[in-house]
C-alpha positions in Angstrom: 0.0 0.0 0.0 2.9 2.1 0.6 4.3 1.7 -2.2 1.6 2.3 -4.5 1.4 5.5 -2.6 4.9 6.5 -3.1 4.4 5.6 -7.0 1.0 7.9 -7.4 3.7 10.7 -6.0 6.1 9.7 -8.6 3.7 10.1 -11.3 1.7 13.3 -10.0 5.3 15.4 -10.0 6.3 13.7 -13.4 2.9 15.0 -14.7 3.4 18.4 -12.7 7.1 18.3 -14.5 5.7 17.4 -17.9 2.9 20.3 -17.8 5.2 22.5 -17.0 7.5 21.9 -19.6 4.8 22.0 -22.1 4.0 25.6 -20.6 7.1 26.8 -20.7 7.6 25.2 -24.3 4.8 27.2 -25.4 5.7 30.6 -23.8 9.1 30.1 -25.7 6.9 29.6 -28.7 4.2 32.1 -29.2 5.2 34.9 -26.9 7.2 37.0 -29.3 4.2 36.6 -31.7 1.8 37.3 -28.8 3.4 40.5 -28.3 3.7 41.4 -31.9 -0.1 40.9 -32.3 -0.9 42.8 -29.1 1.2 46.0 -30.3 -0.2 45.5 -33.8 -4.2 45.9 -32.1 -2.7 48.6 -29.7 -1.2 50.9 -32.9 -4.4 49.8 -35.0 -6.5 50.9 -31.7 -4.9 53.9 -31.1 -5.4 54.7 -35.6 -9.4 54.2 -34.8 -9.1 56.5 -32.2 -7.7 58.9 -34.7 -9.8 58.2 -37.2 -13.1 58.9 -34.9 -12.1 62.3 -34.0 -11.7 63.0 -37.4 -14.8 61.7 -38.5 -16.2 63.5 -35.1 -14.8 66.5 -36.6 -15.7 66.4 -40.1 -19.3 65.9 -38.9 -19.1 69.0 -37.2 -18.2 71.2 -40.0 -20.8 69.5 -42.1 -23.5 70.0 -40.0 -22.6 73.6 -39.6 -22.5 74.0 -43.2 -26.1 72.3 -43.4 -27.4 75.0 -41.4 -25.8 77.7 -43.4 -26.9 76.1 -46.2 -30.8 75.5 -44.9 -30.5 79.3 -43.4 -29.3 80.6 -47.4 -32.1 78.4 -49.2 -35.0 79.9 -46.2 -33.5 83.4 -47.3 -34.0 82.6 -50.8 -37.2 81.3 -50.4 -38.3 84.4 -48.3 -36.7 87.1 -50.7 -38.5 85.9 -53.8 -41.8 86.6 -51.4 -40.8 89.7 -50.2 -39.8 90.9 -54.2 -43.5 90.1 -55.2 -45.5 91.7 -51.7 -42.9 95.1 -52.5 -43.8 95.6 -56.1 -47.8 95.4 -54.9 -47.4 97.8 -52.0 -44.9 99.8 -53.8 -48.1 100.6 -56.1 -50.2 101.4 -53.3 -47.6 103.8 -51.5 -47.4 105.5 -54.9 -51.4 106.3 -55.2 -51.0 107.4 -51.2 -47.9 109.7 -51.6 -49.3 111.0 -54.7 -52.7 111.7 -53.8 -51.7 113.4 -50.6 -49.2 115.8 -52.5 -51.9 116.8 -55.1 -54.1 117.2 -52.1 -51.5 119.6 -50.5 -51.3 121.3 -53.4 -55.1 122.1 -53.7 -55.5 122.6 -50.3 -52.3 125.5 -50.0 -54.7 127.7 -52.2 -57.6 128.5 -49.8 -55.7 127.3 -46.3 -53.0 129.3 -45.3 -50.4 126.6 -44.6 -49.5 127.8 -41.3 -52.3 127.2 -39.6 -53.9 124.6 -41.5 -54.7 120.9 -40.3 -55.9 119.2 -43.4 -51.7 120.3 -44.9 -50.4 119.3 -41.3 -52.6 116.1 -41.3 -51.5 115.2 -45.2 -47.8 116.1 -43.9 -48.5 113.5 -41.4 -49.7 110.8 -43.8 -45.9 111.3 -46.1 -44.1 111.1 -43.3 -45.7 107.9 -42.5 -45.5 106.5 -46.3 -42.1 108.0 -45.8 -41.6 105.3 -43.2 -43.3 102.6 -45.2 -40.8 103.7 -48.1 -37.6 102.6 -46.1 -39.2 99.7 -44.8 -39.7 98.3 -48.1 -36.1 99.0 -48.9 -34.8 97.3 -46.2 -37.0 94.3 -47.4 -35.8 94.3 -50.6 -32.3 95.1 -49.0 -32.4 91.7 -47.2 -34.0 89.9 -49.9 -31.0 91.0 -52.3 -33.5 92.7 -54.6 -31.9 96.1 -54.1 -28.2 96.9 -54.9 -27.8 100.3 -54.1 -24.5 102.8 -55.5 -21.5 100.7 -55.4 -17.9 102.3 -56.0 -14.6 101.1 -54.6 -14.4 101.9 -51.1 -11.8 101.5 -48.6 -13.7 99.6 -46.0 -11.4 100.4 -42.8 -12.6 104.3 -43.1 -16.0 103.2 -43.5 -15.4 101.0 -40.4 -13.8 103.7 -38.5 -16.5 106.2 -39.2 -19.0 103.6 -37.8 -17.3 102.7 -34.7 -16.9 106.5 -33.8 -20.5 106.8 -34.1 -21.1 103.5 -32.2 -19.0 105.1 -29.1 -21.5 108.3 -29.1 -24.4 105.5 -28.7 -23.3 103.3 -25.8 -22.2 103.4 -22.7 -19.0 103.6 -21.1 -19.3 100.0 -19.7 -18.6 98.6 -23.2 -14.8 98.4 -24.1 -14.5 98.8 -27.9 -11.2 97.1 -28.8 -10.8 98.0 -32.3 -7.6 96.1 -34.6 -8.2 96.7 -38.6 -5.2 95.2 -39.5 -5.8 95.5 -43.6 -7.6 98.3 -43.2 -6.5 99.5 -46.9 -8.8 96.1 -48.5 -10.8 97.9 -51.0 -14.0 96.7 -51.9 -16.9 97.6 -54.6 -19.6 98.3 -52.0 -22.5 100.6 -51.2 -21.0 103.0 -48.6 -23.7 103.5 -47.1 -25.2 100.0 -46.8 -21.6 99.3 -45.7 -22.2 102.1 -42.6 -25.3 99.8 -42.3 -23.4 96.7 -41.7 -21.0 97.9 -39.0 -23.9 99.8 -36.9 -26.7 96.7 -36.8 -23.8 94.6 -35.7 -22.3 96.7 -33.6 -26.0 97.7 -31.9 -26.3 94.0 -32.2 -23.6 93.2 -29.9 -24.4 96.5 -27.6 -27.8 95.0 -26.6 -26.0 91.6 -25.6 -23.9 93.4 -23.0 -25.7 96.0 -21.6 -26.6 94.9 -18.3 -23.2 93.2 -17.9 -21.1 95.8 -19.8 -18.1 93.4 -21.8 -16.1 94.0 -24.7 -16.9 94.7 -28.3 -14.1 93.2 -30.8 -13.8 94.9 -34.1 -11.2 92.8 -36.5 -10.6 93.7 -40.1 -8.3 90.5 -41.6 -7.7 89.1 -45.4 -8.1 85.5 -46.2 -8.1 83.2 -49.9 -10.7 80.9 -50.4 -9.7 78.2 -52.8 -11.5 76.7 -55.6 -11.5 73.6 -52.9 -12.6 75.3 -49.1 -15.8 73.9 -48.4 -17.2 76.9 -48.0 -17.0 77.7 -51.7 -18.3 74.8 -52.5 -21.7 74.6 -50.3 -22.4 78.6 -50.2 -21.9 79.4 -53.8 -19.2 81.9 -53.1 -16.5 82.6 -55.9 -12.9 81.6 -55.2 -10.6 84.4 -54.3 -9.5 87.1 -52.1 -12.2 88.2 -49.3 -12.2 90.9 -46.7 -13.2 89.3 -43.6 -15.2 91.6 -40.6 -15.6 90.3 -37.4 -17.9 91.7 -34.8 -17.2 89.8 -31.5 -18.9 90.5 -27.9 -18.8 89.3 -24.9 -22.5 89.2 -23.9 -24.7 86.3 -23.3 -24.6 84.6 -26.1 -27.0 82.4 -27.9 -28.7 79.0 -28.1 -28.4 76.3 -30.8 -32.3 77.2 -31.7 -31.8 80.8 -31.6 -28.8 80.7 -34.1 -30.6 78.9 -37.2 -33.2 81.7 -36.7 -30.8 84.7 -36.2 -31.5 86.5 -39.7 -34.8 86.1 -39.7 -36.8 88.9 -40.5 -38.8 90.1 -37.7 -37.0 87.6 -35.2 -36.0 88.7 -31.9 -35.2 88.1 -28.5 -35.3 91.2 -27.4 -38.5 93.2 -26.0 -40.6 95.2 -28.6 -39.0 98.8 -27.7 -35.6 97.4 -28.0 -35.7 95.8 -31.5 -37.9 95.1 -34.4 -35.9 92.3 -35.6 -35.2 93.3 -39.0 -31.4 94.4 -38.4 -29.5 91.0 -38.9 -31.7 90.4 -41.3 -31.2 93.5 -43.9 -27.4 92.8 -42.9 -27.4 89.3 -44.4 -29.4 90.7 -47.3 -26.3 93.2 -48.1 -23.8 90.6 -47.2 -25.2 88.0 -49.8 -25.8 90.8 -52.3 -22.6 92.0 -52.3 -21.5 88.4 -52.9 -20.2 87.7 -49.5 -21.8 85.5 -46.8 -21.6 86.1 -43.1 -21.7 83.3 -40.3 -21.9 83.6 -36.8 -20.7 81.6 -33.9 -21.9 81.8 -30.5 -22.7 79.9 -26.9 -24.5 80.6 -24.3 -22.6 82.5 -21.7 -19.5 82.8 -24.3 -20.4 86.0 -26.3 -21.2 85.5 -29.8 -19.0 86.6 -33.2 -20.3 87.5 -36.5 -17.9 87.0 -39.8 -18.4 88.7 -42.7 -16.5 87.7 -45.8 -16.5 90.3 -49.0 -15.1 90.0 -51.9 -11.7 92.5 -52.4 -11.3 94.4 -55.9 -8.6 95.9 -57.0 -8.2 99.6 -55.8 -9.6 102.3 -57.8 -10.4 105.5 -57.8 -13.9 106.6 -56.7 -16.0 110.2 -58.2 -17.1 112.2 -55.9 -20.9 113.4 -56.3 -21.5 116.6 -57.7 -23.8 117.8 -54.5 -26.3 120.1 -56.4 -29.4 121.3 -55.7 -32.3 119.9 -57.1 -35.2 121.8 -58.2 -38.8 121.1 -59.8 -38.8 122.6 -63.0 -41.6 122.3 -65.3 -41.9 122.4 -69.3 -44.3 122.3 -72.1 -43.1 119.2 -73.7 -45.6 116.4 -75.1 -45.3 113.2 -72.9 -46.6 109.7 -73.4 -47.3 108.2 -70.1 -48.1 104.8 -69.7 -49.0 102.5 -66.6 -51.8 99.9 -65.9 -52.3 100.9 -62.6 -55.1 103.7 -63.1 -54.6 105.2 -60.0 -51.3 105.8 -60.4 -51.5 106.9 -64.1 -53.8 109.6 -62.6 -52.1 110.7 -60.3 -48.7 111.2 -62.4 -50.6 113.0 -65.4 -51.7 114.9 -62.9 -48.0 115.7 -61.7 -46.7 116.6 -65.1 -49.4 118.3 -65.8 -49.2 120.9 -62.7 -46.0 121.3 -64.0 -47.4 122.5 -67.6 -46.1 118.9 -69.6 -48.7 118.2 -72.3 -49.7 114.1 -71.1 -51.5 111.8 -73.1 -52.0 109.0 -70.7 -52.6 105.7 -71.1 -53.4 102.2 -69.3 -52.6 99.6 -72.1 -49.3 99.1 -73.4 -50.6 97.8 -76.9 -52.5 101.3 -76.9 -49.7 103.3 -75.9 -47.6 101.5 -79.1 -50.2 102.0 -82.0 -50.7 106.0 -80.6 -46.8 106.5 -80.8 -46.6 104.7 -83.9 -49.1 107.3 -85.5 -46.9 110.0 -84.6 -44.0 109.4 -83.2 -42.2 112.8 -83.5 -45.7 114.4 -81.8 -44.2 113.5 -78.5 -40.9 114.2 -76.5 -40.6 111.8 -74.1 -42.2 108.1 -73.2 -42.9 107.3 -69.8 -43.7 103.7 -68.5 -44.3 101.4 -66.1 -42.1 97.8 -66.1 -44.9 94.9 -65.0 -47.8 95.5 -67.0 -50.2 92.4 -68.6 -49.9 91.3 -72.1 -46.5 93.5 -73.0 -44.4 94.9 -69.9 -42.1 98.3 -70.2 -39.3 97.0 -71.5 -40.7 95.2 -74.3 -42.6 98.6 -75.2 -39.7 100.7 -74.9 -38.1 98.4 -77.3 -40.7 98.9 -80.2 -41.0 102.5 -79.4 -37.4 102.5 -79.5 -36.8 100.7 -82.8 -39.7 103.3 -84.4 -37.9 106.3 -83.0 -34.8 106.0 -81.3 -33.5 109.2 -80.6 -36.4 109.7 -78.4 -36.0 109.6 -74.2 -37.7 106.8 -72.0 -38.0 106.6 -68.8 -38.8 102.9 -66.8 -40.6 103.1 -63.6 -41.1 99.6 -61.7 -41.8 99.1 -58.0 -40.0 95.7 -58.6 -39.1 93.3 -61.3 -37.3 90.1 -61.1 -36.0 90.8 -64.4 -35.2 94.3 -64.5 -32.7 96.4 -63.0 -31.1 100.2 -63.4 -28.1 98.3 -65.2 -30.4 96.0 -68.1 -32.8 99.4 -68.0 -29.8 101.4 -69.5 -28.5 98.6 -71.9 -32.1 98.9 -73.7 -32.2 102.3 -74.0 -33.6 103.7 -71.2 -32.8 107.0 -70.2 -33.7 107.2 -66.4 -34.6 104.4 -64.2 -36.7 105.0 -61.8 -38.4 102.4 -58.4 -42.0 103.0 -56.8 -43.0 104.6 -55.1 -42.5 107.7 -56.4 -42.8 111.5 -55.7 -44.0 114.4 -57.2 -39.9 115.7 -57.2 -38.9 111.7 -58.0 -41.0 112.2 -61.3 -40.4 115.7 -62.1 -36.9 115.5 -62.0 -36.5 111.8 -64.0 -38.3 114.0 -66.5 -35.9 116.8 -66.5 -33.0 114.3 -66.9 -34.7 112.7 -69.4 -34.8 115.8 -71.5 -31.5 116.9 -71.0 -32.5 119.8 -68.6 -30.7 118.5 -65.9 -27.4 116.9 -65.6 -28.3 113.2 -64.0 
């Protein structure tokens, strides 16, 4: 019995000695490899990593381009609506301006105008289609219908000039740290939509730091896009060399929901005597028009900063404006006036009329042709409306034109999709003219027309 014992003891360490041989053997083996493979998962873990903070990254950029993109197409969408409502209520605005300056004009005759409340009360009413007047601007501003008189500008000064005035309107609270580092970049801009820019956004960032007071950041840098930047790409911009604004503040910032809406017209977070919401919104519409874009980044509690990228010309010179004063002159010339609106044609034959023009007026286009065409030299000057049914103004000009063409036209639209000041005067047009329109508006476009007036 002992024995056996001792010979299962025997055998349990030879087994204990053979496993562990085989261990060891098998260490010796595969542990080199082990170890390569181990490494080889570690560097391939450690790439994935990479590669997901990439991907993390790229994501990132293309979602903020989606927005910009979704925020471009909603601007688009809303410009080509607020083109159509302008050129209706342009026509009305003209038939109120008009009617209450004939009215004045009556009235001055048996009321002696300083002490009279139907001239105060119609002074009341253009004032108030005075304000209606701007507000369609700025609506056709930010819907890029409107370009206004662009001319190589050096944007620092027009920066400069803003920034002075922005100091003059807030408080001492608000550091203004001002570093136009290019600002020689020229651009081909409206100056004074330019002055726009730099106030809205300035006001802009005001209003995020008033209770706190903060800083307002005013850059002015250069940057290429190239034919491959994304931006180029998904916004439609051209490649080349841009100015690039930035407005920065340190204020409250803004919410994820409250940046895709930012340049909306009429949007705001601020109370009803602060803001009407249409500030941001006219600024895109002169960013976009200009062919720039602007982009904002922002979180809450972080401030907020607006870019705005436009497009750099070579310098030129720029003419100065001659600064004259205008004055209504009349004449005795024989006009052919010509709109569909019969409210409006009234009320301008009515105009030239006072002013002792000779008007045949008339409310069809067709009409307007065959009269002209059976005596073209018994008038002096043609003066029509642009959307009109069945033939518009520039196809009528064009006829008139090619019967007589020495003689002056004048195109008057409250808003066309396919008309501007710049086609108007490739046709032939003489003076170009937008609703809604004033007794001086028409009387001089006539005097230019005939060559009375320098234009």
């Amino acid at each position: 019995m002992k024995r056996r014992s001792e010979e299962e003891s025997v055998r349990d360490k030879l087994r204990e000695s053979i496993i562990g041989l085989g261990e060891r053997s098998i260490r010796k083996s595969y542990y080199p490899e082990l170890q390569q493979r181990i490494a080889e998962l570690e560097r391939a873990n450690a790439d994935l990593l990479v590669e997901i903070a990439e991907r993390e990254r790229a994501e990132q950029v293309r979602d903020q381009l989606e927005i910009q993109l979704r925020q471009s197409q909603k601007m688009e969408a809303i410009g080509a609506l607020a083109g159509g409502i302008a050129h209706d209520f342009n026509n009305i605005l003209s038939a109120i301006i008009g009617y209450s300056e004939l009215a004045q004009i009556s009235v001055r005759s048996s009321c002696p105008e300083s002490n009279c409340h139907v001239i105060m009360d119609l002074q009341g009413v253009l004032q108030a289609s005075a304000r209606a007047k701007n507000l369609v601007k700025q609506i056709l501003t930010f819907s890029r219908q409107q370009t206004g008189d662009r001319k190589p500008i050096e944007i620092g000064s027009v920066i400069r000039e803003g920034l002075k005035m922005l100091r003059s309107l807030i408080p001492q609270s608000i550091e203004m740290h001002e570093n136009l580092r290019f600002a020689e970049a020229v651009v081909l801009a409206d100056p004074t939509q330019m002055h726009q820019i730099i106030m809205n956004l300035g006001t802009n960032a005001y209003h995020a730091m008033r209770e706190t007071g903060g800083i307002l950041g005013v850059e002015l840098d250069q940057v290429f896009l190239s034919r491959d930047n994304p931006q180029v790409e998904n916004l439609h911009l051209a490649p080349g060399p841009y100015a690039v604004l930035r407005v920065s503040d340190s204020g409250t910032g803004m919410e994820r929901a409250v940046l895709e809406r930012i340049f909306d017209p009429y949007y705001t977070t601020k109370d009803k005597d602060s803001g009407t919401g249409m500030g941001l919104a006219v600024v895109h519409g002169i960013v976009k028009s200009h062919g720039g874009y602007i982009a904002v980044t922002s979180e809450p509690e972080h401030g907020s900063t607006f870019q705005v990228f436009l497009p750099l010309v070579v310098r030129q010179g720029s003419a100065e404006s001659d600064g004259t004063m205008e004055k209504i002159r009349g004449g005795s010339e024989h006009l052919l006036l010509v709109d569909d609106e019969k409210a409006i044609l009234d009320i301008e034959e009515r105009m030239l009329s006072g002013l002792g023009y000779r008007v045949t007026a008339v409310s069809k286009p067709q009409q307007a042709l065959e009269i002209f065409s059976h005596d073209p030299n018994g008038f002096d000057l043609v003066m029509t409306d642009m959307t009109m049914p069945a033939m518009n103004g520039a196809q009528l000009i064009q006829e008139i034109l090619a019967i007589r063409p020495d003689i002056p036209v004048i195109l008057c639209t409250g808003f066309s999709e396919v008309m501007n000041e710049e086609k108007a005067k490739g046709i032939g047009v003489s003076q170009y003219i937008m609703k809604p329109v004033s007794r001086l508006d028409v009387a001089l476009a006539v005097q230019r027309a005939l060559g009375k007036q320098a234009a």
